[in-house]
N, CA, C and O atoms as a CHARMM CRD file, in Angstrom:
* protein
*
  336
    1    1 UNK  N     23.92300   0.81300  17.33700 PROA 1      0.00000
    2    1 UNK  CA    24.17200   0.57200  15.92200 PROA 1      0.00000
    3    1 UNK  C     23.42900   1.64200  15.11600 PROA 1      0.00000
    4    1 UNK  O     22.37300   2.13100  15.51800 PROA 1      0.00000
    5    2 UNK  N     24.07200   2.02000  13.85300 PROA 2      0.00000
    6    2 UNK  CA    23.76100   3.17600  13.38000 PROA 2      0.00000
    7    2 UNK  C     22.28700   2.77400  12.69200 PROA 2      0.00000
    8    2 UNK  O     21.80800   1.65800  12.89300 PROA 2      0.00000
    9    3 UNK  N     21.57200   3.82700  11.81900 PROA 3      0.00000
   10    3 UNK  CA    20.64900   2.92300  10.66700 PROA 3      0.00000
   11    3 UNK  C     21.40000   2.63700  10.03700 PROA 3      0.00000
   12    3 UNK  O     21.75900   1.52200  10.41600 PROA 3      0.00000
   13    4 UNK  N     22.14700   3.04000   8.93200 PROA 4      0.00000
   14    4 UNK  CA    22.75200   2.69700   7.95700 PROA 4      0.00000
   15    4 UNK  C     23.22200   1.15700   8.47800 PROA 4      0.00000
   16    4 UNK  O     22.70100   0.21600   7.88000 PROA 4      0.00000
   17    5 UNK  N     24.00000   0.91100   9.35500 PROA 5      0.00000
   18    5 UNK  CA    24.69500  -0.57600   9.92400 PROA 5      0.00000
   19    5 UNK  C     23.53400  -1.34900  10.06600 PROA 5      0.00000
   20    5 UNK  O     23.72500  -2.53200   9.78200 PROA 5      0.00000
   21    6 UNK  N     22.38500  -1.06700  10.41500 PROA 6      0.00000
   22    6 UNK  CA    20.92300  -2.16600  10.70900 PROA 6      0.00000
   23    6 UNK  C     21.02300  -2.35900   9.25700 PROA 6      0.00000
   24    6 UNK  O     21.49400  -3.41600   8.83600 PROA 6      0.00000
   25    7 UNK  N     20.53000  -1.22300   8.25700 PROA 7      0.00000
   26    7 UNK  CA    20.26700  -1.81500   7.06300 PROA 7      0.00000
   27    7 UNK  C     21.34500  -2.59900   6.46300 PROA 7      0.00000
   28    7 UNK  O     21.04500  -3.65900   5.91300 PROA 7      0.00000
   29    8 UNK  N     22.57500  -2.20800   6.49900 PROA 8      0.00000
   30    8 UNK  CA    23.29900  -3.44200   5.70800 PROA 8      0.00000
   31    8 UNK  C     23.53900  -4.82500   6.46000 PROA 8      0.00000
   32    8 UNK  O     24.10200  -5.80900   5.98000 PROA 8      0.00000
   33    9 UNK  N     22.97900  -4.69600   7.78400 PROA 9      0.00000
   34    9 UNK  CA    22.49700  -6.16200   7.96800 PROA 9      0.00000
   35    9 UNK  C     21.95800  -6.88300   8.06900 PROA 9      0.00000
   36    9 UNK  O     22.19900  -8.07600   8.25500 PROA 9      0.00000
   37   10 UNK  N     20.36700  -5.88600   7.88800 PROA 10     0.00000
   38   10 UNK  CA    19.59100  -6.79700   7.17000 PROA 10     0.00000
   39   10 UNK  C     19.58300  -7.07700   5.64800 PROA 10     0.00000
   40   10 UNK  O     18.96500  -7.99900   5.11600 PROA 10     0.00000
   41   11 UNK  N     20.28800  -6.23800   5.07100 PROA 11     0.00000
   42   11 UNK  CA    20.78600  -6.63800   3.32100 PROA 11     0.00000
   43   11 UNK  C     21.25500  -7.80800   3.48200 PROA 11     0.00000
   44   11 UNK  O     20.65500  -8.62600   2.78400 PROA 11     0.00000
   45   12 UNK  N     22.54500  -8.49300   4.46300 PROA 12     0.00000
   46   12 UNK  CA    23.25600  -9.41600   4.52900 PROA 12     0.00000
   47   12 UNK  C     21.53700 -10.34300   5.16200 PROA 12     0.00000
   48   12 UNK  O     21.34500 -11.32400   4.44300 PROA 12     0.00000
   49   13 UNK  N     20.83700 -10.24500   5.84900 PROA 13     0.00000
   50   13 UNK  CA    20.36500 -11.39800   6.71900 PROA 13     0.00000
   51   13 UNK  C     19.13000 -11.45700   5.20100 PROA 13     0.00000
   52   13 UNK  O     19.13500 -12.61800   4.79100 PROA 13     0.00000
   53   14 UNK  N     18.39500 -10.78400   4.55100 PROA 14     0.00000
   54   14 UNK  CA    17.70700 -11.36100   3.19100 PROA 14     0.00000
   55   14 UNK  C     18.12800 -11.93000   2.67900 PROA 14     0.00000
   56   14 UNK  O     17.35300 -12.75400   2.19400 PROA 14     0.00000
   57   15 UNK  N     19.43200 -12.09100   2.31500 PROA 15     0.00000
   58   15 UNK  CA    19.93400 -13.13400   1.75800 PROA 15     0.00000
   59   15 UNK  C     20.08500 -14.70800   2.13700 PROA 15     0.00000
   60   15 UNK  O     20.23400 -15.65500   1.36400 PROA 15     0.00000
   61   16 UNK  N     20.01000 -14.70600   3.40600 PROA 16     0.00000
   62   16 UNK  CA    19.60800 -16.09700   4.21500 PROA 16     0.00000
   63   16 UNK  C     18.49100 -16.14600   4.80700 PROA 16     0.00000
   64   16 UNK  O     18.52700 -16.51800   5.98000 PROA 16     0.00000
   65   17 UNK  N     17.47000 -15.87700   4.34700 PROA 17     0.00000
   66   17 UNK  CA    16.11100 -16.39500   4.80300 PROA 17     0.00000
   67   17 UNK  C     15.70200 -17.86400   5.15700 PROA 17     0.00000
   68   17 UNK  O     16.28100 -18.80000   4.60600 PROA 17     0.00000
   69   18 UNK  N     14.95200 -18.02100   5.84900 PROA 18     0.00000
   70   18 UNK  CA    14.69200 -19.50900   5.86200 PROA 18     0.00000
   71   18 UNK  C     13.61600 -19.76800   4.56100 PROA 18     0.00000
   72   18 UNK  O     13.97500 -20.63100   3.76000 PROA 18     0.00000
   73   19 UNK  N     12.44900 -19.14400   4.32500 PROA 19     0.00000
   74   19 UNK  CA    12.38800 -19.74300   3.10100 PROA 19     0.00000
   75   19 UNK  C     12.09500 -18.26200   2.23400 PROA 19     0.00000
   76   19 UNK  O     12.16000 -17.09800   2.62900 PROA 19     0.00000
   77   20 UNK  N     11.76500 -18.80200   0.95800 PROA 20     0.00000
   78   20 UNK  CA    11.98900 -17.58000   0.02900 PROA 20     0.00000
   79   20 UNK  C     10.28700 -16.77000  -0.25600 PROA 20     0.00000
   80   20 UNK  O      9.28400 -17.31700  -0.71300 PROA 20     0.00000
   81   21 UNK  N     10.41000 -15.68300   0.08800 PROA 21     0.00000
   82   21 UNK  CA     9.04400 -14.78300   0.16700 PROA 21     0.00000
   83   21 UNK  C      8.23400 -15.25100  -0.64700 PROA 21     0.00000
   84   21 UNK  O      8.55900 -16.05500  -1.52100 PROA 21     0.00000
   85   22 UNK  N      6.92600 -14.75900  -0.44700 PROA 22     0.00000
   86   22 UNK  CA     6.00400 -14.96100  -1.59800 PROA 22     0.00000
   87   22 UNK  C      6.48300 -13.94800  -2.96100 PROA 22     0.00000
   88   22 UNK  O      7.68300 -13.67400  -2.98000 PROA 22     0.00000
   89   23 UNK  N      5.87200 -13.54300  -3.76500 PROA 23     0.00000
   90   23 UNK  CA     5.82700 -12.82900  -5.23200 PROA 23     0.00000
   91   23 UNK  C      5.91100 -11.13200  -4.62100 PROA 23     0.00000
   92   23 UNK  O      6.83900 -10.34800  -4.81500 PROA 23     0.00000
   93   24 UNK  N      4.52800 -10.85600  -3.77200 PROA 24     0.00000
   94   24 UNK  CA     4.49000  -9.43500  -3.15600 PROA 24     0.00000
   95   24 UNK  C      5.57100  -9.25700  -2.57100 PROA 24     0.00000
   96   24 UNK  O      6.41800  -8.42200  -2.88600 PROA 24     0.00000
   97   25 UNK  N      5.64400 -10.28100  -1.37700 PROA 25     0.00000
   98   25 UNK  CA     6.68600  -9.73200  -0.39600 PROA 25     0.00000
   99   25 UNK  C      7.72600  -9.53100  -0.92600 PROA 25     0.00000
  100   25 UNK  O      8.29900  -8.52300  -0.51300 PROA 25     0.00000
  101   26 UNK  N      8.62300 -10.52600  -2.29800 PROA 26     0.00000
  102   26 UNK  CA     9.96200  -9.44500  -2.68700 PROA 26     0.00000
  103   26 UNK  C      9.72000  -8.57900  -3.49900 PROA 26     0.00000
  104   26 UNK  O     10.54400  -8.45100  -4.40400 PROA 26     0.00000
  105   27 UNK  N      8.72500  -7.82600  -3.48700 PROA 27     0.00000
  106   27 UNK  CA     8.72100  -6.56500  -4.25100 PROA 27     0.00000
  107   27 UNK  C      8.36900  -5.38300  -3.27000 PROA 27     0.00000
  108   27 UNK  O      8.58700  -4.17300  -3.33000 PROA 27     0.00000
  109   28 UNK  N      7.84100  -6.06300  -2.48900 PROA 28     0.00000
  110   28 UNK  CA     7.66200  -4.90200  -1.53500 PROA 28     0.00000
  111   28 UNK  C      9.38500  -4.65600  -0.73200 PROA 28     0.00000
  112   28 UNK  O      9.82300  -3.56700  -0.36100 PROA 28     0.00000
  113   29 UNK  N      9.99400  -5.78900  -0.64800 PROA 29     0.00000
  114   29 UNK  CA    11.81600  -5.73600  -0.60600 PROA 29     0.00000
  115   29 UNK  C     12.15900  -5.09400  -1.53900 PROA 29     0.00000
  116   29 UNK  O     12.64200  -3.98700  -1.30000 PROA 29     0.00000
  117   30 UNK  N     12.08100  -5.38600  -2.44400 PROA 30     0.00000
  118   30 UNK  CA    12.91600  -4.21400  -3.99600 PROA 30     0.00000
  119   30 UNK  C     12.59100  -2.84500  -3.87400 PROA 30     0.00000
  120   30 UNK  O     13.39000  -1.94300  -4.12500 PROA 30     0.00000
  121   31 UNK  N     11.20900  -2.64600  -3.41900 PROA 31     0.00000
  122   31 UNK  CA    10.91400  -1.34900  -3.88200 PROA 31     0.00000
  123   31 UNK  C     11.04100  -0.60100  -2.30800 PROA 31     0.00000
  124   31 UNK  O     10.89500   0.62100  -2.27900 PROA 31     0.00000
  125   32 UNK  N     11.35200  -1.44500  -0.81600 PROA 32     0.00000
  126   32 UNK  CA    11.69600  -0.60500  -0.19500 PROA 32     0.00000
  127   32 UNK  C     13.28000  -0.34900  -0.24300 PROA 32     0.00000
  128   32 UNK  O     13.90800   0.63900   0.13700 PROA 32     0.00000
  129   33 UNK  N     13.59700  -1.18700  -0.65300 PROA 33     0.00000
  130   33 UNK  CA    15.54100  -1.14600  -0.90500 PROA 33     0.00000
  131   33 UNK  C     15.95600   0.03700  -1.92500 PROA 33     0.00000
  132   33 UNK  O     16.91600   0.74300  -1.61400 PROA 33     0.00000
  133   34 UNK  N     15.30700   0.26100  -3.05700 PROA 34     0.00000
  134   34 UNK  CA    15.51800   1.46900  -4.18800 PROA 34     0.00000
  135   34 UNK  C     15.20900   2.35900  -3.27400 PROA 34     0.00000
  136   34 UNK  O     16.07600   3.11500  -2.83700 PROA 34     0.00000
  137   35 UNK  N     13.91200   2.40500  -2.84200 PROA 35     0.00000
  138   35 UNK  CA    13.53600   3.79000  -2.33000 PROA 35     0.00000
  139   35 UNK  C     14.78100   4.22100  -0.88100 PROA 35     0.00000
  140   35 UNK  O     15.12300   5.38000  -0.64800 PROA 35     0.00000
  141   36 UNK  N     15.28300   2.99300  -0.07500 PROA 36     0.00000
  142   36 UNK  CA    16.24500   3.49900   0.94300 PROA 36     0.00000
  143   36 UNK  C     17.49500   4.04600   0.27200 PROA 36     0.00000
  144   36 UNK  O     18.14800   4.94400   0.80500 PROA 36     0.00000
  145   37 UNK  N     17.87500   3.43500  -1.05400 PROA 37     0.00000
  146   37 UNK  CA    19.31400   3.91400  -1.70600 PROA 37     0.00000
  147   37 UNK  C     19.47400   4.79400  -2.69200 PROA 37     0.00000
  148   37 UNK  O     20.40500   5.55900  -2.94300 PROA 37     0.00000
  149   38 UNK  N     18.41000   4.58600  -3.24600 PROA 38     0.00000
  150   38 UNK  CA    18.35300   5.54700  -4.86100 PROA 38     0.00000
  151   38 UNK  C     17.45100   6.60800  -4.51700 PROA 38     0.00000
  152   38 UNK  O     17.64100   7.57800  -5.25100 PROA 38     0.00000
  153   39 UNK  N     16.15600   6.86200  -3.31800 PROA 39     0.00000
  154   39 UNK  CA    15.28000   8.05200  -3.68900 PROA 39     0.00000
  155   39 UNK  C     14.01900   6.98900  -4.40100 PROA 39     0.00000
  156   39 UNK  O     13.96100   5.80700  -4.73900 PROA 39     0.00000
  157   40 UNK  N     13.03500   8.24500  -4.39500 PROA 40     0.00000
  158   40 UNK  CA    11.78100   8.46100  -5.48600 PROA 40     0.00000
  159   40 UNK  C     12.55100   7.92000  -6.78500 PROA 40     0.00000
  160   40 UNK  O     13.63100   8.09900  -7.34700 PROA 40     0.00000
  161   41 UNK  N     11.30000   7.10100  -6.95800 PROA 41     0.00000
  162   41 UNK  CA    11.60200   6.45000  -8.80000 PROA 41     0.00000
  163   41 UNK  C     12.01800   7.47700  -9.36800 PROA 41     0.00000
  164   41 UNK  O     11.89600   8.67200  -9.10100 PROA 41     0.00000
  165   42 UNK  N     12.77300   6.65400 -10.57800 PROA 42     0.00000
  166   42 UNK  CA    13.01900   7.56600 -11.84100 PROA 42     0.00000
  167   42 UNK  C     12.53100   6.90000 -13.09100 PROA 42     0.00000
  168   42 UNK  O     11.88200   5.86800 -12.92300 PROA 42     0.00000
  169   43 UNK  N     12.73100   7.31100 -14.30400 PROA 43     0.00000
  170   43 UNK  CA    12.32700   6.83300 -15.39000 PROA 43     0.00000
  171   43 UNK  C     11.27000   6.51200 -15.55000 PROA 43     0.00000
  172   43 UNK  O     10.39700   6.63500 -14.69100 PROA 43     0.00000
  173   44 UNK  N     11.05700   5.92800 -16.91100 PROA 44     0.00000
  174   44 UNK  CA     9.44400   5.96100 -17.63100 PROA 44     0.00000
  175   44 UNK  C      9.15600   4.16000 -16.73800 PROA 44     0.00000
  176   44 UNK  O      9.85300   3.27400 -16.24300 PROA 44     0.00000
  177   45 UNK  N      7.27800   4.53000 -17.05200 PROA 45     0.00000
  178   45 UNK  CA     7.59900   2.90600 -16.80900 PROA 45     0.00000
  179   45 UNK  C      7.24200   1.86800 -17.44000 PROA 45     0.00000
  180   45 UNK  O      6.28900   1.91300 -18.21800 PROA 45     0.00000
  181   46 UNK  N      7.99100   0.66600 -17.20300 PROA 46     0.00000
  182   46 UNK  CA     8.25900  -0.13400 -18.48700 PROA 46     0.00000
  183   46 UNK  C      6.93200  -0.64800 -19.15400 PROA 46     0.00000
  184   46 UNK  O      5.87000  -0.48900 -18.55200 PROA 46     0.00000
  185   47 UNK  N      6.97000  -1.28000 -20.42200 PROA 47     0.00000
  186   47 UNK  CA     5.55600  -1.46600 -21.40800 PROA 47     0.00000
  187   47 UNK  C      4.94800  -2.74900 -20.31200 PROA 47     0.00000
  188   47 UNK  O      5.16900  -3.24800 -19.20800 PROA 47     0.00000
  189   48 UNK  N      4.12800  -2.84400 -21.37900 PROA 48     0.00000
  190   48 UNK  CA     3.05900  -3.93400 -20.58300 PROA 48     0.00000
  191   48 UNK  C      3.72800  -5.60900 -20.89100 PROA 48     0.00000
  192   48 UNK  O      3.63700  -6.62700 -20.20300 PROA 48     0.00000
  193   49 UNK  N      4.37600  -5.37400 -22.15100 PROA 49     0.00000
  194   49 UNK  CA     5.19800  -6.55400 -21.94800 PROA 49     0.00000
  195   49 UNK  C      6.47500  -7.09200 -21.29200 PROA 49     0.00000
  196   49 UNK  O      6.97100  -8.19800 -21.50800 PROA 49     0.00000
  197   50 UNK  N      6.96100  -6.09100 -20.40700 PROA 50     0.00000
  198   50 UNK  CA     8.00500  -6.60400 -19.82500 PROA 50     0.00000
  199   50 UNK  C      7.48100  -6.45100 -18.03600 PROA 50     0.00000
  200   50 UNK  O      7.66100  -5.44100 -17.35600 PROA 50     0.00000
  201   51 UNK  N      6.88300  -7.60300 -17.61300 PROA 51     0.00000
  202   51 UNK  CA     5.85600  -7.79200 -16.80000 PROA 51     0.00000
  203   51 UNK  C      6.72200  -7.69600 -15.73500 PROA 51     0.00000
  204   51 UNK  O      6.38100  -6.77600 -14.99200 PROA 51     0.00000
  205   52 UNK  N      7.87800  -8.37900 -15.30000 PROA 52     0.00000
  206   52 UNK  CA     8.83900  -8.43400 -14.52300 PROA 52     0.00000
  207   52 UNK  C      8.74300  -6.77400 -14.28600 PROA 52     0.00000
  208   52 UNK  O      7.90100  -6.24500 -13.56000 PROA 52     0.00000
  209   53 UNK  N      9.64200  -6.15300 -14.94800 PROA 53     0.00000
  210   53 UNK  CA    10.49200  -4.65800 -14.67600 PROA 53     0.00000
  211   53 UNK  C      9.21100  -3.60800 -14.22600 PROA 53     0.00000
  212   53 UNK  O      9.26000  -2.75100 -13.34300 PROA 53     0.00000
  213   54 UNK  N      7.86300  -3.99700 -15.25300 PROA 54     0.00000
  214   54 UNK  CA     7.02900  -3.49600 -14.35800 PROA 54     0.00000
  215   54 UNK  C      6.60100  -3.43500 -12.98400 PROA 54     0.00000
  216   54 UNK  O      6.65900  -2.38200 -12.34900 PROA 54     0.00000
  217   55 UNK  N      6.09400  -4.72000 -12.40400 PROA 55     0.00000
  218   55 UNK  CA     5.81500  -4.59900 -11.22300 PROA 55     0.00000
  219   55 UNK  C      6.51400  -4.18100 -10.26100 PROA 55     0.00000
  220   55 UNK  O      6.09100  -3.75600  -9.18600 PROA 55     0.00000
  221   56 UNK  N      8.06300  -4.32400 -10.74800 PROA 56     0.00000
  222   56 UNK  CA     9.16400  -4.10700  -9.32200 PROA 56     0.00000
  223   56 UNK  C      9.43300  -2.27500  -9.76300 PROA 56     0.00000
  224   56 UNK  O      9.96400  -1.50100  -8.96600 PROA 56     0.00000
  225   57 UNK  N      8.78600  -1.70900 -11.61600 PROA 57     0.00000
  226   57 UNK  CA     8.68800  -0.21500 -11.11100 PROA 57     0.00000
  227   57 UNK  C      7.64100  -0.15100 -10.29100 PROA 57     0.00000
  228   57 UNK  O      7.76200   0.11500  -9.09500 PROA 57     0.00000
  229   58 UNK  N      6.64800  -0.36300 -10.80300 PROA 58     0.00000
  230   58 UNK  CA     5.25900  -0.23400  -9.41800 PROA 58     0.00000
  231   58 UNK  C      5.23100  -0.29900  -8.11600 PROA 58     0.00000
  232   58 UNK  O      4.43600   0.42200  -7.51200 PROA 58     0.00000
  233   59 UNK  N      6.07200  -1.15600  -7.43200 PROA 59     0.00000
  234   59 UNK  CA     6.34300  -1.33200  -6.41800 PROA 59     0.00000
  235   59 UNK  C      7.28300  -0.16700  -5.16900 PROA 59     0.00000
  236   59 UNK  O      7.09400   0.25200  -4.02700 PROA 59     0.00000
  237   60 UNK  N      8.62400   0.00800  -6.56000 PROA 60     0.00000
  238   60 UNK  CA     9.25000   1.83900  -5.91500 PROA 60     0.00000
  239   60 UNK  C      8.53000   2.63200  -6.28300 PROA 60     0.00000
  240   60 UNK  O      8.98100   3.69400  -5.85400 PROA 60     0.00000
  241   61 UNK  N      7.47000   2.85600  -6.94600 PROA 61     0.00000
  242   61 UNK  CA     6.75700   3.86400  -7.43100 PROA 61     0.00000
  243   61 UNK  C      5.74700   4.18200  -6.29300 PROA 61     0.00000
  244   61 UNK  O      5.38300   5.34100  -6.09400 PROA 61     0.00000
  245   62 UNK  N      5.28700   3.10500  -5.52800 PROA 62     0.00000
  246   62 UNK  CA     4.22500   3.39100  -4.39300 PROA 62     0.00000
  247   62 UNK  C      4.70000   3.88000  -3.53000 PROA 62     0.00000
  248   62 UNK  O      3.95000   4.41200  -2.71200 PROA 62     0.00000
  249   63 UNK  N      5.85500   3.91500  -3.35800 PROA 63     0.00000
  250   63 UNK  CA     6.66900   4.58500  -1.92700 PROA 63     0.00000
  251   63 UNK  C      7.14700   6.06200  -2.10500 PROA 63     0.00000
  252   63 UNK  O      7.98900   6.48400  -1.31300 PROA 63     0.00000
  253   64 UNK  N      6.68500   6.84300  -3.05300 PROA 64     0.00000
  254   64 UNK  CA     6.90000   7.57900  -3.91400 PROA 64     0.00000
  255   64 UNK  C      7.07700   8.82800  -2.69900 PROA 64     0.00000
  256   64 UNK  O      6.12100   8.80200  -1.92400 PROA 64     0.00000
  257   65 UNK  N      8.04900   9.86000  -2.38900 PROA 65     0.00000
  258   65 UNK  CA     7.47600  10.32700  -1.09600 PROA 65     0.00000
  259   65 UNK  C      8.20100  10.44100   0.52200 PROA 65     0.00000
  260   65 UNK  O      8.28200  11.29700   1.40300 PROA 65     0.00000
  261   66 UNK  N      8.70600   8.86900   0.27800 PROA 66     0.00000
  262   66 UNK  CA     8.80300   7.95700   1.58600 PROA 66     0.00000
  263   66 UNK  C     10.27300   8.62900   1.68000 PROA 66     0.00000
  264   66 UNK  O     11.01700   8.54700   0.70300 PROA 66     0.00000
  265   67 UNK  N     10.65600   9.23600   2.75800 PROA 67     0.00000
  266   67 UNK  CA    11.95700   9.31900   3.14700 PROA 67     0.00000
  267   67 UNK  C     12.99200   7.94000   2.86000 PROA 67     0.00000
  268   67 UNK  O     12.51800   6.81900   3.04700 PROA 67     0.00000
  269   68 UNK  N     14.32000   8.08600   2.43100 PROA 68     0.00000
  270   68 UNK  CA    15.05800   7.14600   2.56500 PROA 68     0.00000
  271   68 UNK  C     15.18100   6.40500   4.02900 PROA 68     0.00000
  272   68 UNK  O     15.40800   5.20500   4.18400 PROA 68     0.00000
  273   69 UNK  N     14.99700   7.29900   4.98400 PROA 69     0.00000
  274   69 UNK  CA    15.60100   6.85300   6.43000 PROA 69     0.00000
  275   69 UNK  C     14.27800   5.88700   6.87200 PROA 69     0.00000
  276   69 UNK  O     14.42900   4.74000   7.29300 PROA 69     0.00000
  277   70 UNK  N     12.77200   6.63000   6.68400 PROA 70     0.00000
  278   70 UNK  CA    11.84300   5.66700   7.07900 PROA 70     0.00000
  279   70 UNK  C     11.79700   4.21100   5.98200 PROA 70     0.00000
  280   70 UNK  O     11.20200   3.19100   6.32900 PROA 70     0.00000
  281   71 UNK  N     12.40400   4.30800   4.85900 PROA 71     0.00000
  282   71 UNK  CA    12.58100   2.89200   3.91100 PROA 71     0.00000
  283   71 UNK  C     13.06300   2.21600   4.59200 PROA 71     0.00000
  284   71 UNK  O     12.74600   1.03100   4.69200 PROA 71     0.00000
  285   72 UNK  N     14.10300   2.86100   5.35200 PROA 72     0.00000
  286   72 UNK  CA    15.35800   1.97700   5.69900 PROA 72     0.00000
  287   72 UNK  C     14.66000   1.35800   7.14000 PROA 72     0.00000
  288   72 UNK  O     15.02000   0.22100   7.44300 PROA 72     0.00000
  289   73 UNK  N     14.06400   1.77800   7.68900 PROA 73     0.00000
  290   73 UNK  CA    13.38400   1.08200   8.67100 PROA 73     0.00000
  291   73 UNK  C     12.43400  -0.02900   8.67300 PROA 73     0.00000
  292   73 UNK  O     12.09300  -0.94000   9.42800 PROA 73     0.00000
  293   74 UNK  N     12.08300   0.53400   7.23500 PROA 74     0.00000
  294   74 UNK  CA    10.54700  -0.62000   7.00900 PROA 74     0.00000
  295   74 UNK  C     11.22800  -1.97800   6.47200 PROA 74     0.00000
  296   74 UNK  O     10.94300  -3.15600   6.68600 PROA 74     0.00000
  297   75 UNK  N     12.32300  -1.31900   5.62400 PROA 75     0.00000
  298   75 UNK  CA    12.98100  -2.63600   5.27400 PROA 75     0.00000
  299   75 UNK  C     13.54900  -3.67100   6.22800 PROA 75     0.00000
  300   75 UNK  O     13.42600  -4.89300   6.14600 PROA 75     0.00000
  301   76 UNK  N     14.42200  -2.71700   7.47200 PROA 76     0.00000
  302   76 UNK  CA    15.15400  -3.43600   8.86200 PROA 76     0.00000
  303   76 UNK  C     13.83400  -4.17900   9.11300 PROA 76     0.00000
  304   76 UNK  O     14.17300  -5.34200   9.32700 PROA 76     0.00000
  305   77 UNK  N     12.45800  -4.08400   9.19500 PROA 77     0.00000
  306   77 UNK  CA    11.19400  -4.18800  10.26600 PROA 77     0.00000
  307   77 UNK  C     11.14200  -5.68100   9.68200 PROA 77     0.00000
  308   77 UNK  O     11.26900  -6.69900  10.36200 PROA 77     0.00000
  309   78 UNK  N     10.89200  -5.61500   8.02500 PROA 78     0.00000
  310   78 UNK  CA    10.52000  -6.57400   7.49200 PROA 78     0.00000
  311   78 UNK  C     11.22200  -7.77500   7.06400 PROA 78     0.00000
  312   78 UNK  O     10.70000  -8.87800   6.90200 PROA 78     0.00000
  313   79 UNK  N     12.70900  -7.40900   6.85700 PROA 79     0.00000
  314   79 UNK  CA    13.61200  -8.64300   7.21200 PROA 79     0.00000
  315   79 UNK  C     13.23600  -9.40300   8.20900 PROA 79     0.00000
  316   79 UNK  O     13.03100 -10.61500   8.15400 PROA 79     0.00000
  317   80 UNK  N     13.15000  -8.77700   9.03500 PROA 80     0.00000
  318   80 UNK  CA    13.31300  -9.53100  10.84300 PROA 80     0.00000
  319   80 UNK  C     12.14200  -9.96700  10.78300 PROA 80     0.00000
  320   80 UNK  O     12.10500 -11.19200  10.67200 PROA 80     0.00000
  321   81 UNK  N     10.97300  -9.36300  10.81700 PROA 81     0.00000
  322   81 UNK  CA    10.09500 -10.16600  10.43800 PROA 81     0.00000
  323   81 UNK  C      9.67200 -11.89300   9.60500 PROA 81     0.00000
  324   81 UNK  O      8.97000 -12.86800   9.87200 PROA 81     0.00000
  325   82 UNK  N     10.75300 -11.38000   8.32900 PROA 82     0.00000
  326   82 UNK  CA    10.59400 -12.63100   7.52700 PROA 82     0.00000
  327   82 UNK  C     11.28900 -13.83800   7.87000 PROA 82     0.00000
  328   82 UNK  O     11.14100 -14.94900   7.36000 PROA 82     0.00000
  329   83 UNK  N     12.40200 -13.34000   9.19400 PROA 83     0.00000
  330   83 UNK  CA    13.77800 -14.20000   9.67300 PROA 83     0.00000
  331   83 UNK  C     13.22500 -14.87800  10.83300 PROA 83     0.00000
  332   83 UNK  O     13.84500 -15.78100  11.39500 PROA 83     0.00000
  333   84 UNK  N     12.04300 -14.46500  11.22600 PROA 84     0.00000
  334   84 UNK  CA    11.34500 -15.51400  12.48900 PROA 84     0.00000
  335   84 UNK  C     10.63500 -16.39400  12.12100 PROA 84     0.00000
  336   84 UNK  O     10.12000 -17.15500  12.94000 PROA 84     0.00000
């Protein structure tokens, strides 16, 4: 199976988790998922009052760097992880 085919099935298997991550752990999901599809952040980052959009920029922002292909692994690693 290719990477690309692992990652879109673990895209499909996050979606059925048995239970739902803590606060970190889906951001550390968001921000390895941007960084596997979109690249290194873009844009400014958001004010201090929109607390949400912040942390999940902070989150692609730390991976800043990270190849798409190794995202895409950490993300496959950590699904499966969260699915046991």
């Amino acid at each position: 199976m290719s990477l690309q085919a692992e990652f879109e099935a673990a895209q499909a298997d996050s979606k059925n988790l048995p239970e739902r991550p803590d606060n970190l752990t889906l951001l550390k999901i968001y921000g390895l998922f941007k960084q596997a599809t979109v690249g290194d952040v873009t844009g400014t980052r958001p004010g201090f009052t929109d607390l949400v959009a912040r942390a999940k920029y902070d989150a692609w922002a730390e991976l800043k760097g990270q190849s798409k292909e190794a995202a895409m692994r950490e993300y496959i690693a950590l699904i499966a992880e969260l699915k046991d």
